[in-house]
MMTF fields as JSON, N, C-alpha, C and O atoms, coordinates in Angstrom:
{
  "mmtfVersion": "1.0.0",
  "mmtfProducer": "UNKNOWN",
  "numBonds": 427,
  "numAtoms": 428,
  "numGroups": 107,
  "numChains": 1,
  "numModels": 1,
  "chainsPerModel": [1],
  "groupsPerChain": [107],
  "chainIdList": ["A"],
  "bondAtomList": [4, 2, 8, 6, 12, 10, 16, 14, 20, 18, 24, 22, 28, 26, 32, 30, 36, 34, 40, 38, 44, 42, 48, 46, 52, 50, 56, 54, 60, 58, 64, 62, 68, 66, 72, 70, 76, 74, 80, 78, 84, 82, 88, 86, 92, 90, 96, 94, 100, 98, 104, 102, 108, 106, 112, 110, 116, 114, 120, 118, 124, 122, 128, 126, 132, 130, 136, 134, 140, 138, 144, 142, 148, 146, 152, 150, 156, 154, 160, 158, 164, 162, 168, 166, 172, 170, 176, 174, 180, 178, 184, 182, 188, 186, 192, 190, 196, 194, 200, 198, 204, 202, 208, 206, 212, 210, 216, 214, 220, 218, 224, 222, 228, 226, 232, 230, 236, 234, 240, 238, 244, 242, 248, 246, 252, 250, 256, 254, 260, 258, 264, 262, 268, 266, 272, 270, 276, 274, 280, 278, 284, 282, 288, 286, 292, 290, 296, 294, 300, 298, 304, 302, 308, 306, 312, 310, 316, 314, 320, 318, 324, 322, 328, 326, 332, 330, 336, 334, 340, 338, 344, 342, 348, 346, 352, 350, 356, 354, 360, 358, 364, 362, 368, 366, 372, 370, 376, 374, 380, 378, 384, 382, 388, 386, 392, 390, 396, 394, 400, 398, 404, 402, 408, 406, 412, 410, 416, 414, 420, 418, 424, 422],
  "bondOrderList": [1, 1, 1, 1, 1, 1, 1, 1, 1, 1, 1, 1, 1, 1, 1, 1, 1, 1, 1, 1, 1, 1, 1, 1, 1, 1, 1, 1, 1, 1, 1, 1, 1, 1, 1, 1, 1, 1, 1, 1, 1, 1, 1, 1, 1, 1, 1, 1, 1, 1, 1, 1, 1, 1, 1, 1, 1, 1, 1, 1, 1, 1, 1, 1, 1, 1, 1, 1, 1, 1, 1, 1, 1, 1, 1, 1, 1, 1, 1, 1, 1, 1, 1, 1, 1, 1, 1, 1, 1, 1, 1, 1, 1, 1, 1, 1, 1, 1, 1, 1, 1, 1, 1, 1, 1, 1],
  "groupList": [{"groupName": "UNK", "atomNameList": ["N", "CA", "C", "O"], "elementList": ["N", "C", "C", "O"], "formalChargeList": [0, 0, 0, 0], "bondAtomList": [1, 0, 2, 1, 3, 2], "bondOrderList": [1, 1, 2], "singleLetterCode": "X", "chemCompType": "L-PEPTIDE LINKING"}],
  "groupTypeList": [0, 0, 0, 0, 0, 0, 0, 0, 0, 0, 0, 0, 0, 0, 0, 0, 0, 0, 0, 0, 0, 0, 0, 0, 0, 0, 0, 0, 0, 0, 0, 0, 0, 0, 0, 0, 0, 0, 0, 0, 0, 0, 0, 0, 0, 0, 0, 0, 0, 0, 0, 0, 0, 0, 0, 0, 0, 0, 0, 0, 0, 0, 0, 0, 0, 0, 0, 0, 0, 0, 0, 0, 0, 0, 0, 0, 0, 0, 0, 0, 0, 0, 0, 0, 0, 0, 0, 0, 0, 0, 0, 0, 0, 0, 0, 0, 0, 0, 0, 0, 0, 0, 0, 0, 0, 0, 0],
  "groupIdList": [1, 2, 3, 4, 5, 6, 7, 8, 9, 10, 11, 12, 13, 14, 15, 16, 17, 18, 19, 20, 21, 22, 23, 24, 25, 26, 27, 28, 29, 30, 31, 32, 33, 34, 35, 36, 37, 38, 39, 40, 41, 42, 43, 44, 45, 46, 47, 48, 49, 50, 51, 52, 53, 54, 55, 56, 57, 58, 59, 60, 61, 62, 63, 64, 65, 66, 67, 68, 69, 70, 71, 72, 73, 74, 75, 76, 77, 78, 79, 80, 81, 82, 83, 84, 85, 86, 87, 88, 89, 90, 91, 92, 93, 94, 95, 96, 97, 98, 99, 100, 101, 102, 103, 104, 105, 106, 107],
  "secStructList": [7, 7, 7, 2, 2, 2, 2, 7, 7, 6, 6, 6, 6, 1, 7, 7, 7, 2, 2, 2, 2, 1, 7, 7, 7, 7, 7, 7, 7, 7, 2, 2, 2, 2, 7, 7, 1, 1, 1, 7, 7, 1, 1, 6, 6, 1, 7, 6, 6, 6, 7, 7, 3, 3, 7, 2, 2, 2, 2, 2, 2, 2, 6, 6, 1, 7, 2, 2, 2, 2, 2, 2, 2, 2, 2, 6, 6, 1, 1, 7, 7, 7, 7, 5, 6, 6, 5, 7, 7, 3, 3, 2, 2, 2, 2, 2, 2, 2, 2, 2, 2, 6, 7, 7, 7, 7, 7],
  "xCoordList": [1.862, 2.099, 1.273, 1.201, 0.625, -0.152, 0.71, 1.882, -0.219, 0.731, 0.055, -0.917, 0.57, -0.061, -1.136, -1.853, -1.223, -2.673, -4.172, -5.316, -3.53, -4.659, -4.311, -5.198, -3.612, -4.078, -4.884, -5.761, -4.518, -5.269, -4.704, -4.034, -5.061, -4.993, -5.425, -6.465, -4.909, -5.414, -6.503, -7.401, -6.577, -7.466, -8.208, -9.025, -8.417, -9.722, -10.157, -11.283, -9.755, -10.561, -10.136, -11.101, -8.646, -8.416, -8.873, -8.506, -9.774, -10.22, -9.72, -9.188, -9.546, -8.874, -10.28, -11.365, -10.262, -11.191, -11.109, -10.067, -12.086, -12.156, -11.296, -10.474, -11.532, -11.022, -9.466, -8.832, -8.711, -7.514, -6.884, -5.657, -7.444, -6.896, -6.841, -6.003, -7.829, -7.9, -7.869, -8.79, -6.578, -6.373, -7.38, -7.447, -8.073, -9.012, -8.504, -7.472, -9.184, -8.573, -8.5, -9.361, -7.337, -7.488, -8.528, -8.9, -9.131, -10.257, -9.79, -8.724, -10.479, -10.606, -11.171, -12.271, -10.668, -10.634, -11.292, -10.522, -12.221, -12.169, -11.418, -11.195, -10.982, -10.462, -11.439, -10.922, -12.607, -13.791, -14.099, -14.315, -14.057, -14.496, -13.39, -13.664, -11.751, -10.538, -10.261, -9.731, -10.675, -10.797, -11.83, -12.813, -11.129, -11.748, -12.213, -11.392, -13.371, -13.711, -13.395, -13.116, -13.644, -13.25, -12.067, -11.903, -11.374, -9.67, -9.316, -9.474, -8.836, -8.77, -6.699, -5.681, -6.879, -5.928, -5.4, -6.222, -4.26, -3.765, -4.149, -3.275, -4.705, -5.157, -6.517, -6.574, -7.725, -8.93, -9.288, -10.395, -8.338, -8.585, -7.851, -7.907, -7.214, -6.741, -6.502, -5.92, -7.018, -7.042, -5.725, -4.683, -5.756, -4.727, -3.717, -2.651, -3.559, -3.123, -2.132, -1.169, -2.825, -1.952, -0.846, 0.339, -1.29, -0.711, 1.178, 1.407, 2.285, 3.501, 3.539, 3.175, 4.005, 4.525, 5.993, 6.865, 6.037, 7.712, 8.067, 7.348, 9.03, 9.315, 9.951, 10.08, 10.254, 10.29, 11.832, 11.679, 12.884, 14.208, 14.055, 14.924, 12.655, 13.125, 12.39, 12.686, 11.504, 10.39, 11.828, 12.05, 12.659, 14.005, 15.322, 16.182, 14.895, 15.968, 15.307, 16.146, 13.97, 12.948, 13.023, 13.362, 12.74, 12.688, 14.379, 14.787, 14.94, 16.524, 16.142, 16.012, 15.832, 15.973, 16.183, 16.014, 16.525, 16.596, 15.325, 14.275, 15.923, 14.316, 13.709, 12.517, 14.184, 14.013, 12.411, 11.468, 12.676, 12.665, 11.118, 10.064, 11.236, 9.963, 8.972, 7.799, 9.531, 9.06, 7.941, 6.874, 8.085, 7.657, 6.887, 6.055, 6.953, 5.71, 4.538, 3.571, 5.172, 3.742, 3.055, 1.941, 4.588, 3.65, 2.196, 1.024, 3.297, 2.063, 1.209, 0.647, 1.044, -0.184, -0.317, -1.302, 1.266, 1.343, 1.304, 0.742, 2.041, 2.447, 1.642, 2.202, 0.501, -0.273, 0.886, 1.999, 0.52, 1.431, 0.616, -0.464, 1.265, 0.18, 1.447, 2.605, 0.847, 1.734, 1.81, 0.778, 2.956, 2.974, 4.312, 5.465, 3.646, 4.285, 4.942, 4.103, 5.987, 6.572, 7.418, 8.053, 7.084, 7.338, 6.643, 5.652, 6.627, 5.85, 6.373, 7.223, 4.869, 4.677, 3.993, 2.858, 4.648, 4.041, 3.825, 4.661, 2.36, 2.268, 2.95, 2.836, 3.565, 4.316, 3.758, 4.436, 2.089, 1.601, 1.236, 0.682, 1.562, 1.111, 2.415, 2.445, 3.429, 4.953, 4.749, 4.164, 4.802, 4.321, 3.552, 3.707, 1.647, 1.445, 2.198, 2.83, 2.189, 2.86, 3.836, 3.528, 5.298, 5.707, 5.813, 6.364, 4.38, 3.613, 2.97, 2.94, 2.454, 1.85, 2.469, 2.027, 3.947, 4.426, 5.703, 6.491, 5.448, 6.394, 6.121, 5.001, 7.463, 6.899, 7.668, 8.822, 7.441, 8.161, 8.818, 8.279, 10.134, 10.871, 11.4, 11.974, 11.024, 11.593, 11.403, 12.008],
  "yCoordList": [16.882, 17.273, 16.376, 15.155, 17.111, 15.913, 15.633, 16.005, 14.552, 14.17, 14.823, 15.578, 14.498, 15.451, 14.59, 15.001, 13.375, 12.796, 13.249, 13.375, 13.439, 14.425, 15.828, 16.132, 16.356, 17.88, 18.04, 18.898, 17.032, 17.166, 18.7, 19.518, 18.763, 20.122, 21.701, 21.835, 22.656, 23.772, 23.923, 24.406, 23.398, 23.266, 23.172, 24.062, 21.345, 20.52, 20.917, 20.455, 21.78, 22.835, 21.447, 20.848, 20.863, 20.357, 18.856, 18.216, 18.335, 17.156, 16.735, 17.555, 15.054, 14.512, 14.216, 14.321, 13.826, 13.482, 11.952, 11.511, 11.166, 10.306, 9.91, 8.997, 10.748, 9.84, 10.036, 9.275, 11.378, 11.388, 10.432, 10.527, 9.33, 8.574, 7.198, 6.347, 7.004, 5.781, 5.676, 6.181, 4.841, 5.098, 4.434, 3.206, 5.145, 5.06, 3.534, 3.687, 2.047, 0.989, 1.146, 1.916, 0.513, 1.12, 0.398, -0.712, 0.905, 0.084, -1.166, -1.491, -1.399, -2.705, -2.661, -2.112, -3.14, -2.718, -4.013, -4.748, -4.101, -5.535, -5.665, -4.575, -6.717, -6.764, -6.558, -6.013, -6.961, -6.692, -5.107, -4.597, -4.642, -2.632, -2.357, -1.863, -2.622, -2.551, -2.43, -1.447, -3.755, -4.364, -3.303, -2.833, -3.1, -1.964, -3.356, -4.002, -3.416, -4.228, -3.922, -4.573, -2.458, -1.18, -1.133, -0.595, -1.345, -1.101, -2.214, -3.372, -1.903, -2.47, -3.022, -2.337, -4.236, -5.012, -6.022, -6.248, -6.771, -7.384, -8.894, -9.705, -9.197, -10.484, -10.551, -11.582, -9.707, -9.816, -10.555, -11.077, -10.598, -11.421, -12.93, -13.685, -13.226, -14.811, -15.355, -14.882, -16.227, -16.879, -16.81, -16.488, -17.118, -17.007, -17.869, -17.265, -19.085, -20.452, -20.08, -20.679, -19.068, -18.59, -17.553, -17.563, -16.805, -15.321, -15.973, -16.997, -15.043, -15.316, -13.843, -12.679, -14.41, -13.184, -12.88, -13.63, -11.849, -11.483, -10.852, -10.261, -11.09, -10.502, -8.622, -8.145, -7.879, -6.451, -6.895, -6.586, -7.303, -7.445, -7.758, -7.416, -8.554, -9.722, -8.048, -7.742, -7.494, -6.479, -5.364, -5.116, -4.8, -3.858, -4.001, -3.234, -5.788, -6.252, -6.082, -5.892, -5.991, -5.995, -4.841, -4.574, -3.72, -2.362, -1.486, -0.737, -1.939, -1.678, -0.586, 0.327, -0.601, 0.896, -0.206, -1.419, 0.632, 0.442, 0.038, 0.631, -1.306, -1.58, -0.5, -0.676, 0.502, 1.369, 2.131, 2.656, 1.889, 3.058, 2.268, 2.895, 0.456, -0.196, -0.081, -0.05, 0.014, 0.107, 1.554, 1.346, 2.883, 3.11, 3.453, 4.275, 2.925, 2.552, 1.894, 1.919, 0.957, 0.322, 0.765, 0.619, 1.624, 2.593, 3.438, 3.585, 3.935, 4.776, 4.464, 5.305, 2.907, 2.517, 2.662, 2.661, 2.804, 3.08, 1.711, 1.245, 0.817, -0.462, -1.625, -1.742, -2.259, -3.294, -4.429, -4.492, -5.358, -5.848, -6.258, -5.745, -7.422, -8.423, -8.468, -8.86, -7.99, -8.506, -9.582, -10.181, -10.103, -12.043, -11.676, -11.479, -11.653, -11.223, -10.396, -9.497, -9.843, -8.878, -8.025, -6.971, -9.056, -8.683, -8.55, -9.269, -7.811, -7.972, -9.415, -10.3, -8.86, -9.986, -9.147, -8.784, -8.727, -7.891, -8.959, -9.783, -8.854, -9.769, -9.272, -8.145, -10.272, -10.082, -9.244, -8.833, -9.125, -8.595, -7.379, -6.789, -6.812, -5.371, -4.774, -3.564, -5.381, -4.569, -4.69, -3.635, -5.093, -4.872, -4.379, -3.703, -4.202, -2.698, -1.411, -0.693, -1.181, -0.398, 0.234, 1.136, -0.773, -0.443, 0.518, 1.555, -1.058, -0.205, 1.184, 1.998, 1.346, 3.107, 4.037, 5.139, 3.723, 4.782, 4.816, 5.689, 3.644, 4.187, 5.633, 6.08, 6.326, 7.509, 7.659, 7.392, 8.135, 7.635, 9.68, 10.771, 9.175, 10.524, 10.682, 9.89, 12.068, 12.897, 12.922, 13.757],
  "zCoordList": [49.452, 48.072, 47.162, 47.306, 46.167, 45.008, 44.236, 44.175, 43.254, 42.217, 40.811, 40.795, 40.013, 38.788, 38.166, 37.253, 38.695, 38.188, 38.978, 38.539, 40.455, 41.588, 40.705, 39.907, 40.731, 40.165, 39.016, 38.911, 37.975, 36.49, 35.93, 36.561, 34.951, 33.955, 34.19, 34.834, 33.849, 33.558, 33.257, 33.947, 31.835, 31.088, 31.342, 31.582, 31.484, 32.425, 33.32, 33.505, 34.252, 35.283, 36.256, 36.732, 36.601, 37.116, 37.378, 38.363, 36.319, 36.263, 35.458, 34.71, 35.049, 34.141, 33.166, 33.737, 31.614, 31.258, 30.979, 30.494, 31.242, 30.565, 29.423, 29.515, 28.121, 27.13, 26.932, 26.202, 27.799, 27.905, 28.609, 28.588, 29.373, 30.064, 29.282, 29.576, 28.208, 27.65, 26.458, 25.817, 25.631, 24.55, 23.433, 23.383, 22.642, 21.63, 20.728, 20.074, 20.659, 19.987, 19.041, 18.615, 17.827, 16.789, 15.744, 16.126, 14.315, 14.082, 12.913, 12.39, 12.875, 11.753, 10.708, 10.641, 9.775, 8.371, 7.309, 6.691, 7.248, 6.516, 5.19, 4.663, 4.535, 3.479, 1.985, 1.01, 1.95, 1.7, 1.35, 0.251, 2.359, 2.23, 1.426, 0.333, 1.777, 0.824, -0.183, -0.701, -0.823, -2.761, -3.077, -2.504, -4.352, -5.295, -6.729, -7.381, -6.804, -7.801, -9.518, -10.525, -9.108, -10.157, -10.39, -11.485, -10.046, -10.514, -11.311, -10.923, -12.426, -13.335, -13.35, -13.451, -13.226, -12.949, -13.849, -14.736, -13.969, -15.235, -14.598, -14.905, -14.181, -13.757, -14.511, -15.181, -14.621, -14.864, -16.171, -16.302, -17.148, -18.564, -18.548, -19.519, -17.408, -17.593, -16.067, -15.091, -16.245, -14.752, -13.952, -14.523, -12.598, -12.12, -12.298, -12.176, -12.546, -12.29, -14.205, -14.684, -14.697, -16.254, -15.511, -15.843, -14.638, -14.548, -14.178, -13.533, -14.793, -14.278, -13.373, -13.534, -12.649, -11.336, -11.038, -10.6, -11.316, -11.183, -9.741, -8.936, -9.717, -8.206, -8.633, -9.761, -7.17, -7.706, -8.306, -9.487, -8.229, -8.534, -10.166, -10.969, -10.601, -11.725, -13.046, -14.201, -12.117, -12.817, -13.166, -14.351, -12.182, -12.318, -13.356, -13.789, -13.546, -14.782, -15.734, -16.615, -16.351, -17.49, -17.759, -18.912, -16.811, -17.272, -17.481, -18.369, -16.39, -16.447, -16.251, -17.067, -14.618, -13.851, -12.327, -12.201, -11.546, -9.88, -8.827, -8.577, -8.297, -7.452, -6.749, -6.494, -6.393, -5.816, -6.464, -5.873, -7.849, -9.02, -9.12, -9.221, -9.06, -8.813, -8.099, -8.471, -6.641, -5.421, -5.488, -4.911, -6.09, -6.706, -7.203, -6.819, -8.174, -8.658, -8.847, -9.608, -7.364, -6.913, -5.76, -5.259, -5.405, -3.948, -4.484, -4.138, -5.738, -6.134, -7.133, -7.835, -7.258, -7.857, -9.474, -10.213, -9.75, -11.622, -11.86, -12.852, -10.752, -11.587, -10.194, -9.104, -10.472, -9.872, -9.205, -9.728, -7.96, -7.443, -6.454, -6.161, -5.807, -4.757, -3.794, -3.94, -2.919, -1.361, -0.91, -0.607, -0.745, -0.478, 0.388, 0.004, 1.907, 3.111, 3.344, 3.314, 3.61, 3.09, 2.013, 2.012, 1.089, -0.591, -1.534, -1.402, -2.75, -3.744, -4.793, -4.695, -6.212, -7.15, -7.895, -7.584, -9.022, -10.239, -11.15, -11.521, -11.552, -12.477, -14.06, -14.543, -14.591, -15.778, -17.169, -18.111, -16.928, -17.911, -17.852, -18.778, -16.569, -16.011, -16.193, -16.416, -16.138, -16.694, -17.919, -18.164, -18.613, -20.263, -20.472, -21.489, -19.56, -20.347, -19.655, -20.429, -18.745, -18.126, -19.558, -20.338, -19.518, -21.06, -22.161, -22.531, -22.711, -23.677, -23.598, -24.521, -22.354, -22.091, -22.137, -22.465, -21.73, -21.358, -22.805, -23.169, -23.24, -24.959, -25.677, -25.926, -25.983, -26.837, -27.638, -27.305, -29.02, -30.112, -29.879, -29.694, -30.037, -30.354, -31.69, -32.437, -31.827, -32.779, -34.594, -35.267]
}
């Protein structure tokens, strides 16, 4: 009796192929190709060593909505934020424009 690695596939006309047997490595990404120089960020007008960084909890008491509601909005890139291990750091001046943008005077 064979085994189903001697039989191989239908398909394959009973041969195995090459690259079905060996899993493709995955690639590498430099951090470099990543950074968008172009994206315009609340750090670019004052050095870093000025910038205050809020955490997502401290950014959810400022706006008085749900970290959830933060999370967010940095998934989706409304509200800028630096990954520092497995947490964020919104810088304090990107929630204020943020804010400001999205103020609308009613009625």
């Amino acid at each position: 009796m064979s085994t189903s690695k001697e039989r191989g596939s239908a398909r394959t006309g009973g041969k195995r192929s090459e690259a079905a047997t060996k899993p493709t490595p995955p690639q590498r990404v430099k951090k470099s190709d990543t950074a968008s120089s172009a994206r315009p960020t609340a750090v670019d007008d004052a050095g870093l060593s000025e910038v205050r960084f809020l955490t997502v909890a401290e950014v959810a008491s400022v706006m008085r909505v749900s970290k959830m509601t933060v999370y967010r909005l940095v998934h989706g890139g409304e509200l800028p934020a630096v990954r520092v291990g497995r947490s964020f750091r919104v810088p304090d001046q990107a929630v204020h424009d943020y804010l400001r943008a999205a103020y609308i005077e009613a009625g």
